[in-house]
Steps between C-alpha positions, in 0.01 A plus 500: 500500500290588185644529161202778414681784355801375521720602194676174349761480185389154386830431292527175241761311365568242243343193696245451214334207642405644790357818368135340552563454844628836561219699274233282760722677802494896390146462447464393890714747623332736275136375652629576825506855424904543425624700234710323251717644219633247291940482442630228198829407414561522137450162442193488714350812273653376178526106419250295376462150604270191559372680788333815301665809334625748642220713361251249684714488813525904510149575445387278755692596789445873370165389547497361825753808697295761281827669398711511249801290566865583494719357255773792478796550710435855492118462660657255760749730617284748641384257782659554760581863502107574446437206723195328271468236700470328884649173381649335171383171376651290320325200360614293380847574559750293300851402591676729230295814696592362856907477387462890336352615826774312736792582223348883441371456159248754411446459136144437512194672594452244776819533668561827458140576599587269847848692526300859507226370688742353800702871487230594716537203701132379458442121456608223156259206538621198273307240317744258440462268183806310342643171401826478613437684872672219660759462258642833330297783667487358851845749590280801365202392683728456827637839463130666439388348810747673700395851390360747649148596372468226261188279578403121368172339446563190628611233278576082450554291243226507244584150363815305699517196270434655163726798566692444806690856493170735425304679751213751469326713759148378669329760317188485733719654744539775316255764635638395908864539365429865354342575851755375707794685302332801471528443912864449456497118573556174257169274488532141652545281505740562188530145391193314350388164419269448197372179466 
């Protein structure tokens, strides 16, 4: 399956440090023809940090999708019932967005964008990335698994000694995992090694 014209909400939360990574990912998936809109939690669209501003960080992926993002619960309501898009990223997903979406928190632009967008029963890809996935989060994660429509790229432990309870998608997998839940099916295999 080709991602060319496919119509993607490319959603970001707080996971600062991996902003890079995930600006270098929308631009592939928008070289390979799909059409990305750009979704940002507050924090995402609001908090400076050693990572860039949020000025820096919302003019680049502005940039990259060619739209203006959005940062308003009112312009991420309208999802779903005008169905905007054919799947809803969200990367990097943190694992304060993954408990709202298994607990039915929609008090962001990101989760309520992923609530509208799955009224329509269309596909949530996740991009996991959090410290304490293993630890805290790893109930939330459990639960997200076992829903319907809700996609992961696959993911491992980003650094086992260091921080034994963290674990981060395989980013490279990124474009295959869009493909494969736009097809209805979960990329594997969904655990990964990185060395």
């Amino acid at each position: 399956m080709s991602l060319k014209g496919k119509k993607l909400g490319f959603a970001m939360t707080g996971s600062f440090c991996t902003f890079n990574k995930a600006f270098a990912e929308a631009e592939k998936l928008a070289a390979a023809g799909a059409e990305l809109t750009p979704v940002l939690s507050f924090n995402a669209a609001a908090a400076d940090t050693r990572f860039g501003t949020a000025e820096e960080n919302l003019r680049r992926i502005e940039g990259i999708c060619g739209r203006k993002a959005i940062v308003t619960l009112p312009d991420a309501e309208p999802i779903g019932p005008k169905q905007l898009f054919d799947l809803f990223i969200i990367c990097p997903c943190t694992a304060t967005c993954i408990g709202k979406l298994v607990h039915g928190i929609y008090d962001n632009p990101v989760t309520l964008g992923a609530k509208s967008h799955l009224r329509s029963g269309k596909p949530v890809l996740i991009s996991l990335s959090t410290n304490d996935a293993l630890s805290g989060s790893a109930q939330n994660i459990g639960a997200l698994l076992q829903r319907k429509h809700f996609y992961f790229v696959p993911f491992g432990q980003d650094d086992a000694f260091k921080k034994p309870y963290s674990l981060t998608a395989d980013l490279k997998n990124l474009p295959q995992a869009a493909e494969a839940a736009l097809q209805g099916s979960q990329l594997q295999p969904l655990l990964v090694t990185y060395s």
